[in-house]
C-alpha positions in Angstrom: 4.3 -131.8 -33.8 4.0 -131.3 -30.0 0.2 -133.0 -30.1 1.6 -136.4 -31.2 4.4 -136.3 -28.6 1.5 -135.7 -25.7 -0.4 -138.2 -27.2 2.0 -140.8 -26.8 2.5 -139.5 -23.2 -1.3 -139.3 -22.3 -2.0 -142.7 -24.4 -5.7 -143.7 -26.0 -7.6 -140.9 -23.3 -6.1 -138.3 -25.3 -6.9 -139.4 -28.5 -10.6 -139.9 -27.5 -10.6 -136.2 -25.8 -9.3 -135.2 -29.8 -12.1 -136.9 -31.2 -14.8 -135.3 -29.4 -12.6 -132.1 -29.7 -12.8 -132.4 -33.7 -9.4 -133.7 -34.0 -7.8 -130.4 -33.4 -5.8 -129.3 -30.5 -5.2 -125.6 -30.1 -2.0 -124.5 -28.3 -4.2 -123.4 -24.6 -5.6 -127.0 -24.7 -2.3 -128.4 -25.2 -1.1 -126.1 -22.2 -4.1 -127.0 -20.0 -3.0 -130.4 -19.9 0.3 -130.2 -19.6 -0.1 -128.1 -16.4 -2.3 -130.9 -15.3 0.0 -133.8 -15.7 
């Protein structure tokens, strides 16, 4: 899915931001960061 490709572009910050997050990433988070890249 589209998380797993921004996770590999945003590295190890992402995946603690999905921890504390709950593990799930809805599509307006997804979008949020994108824009801020």
């Amino acid at each position: 899915g589209h998380a797993f490709m921004i996770m590999d572009l945003l590295g190890p910050n992402l995946q603690d931001l999905m921890m504390l997050c709950g593990g799930k990433f809805s599509l307006k988070t997804s979008l949020l960061l994108i824009i801020q890249i």
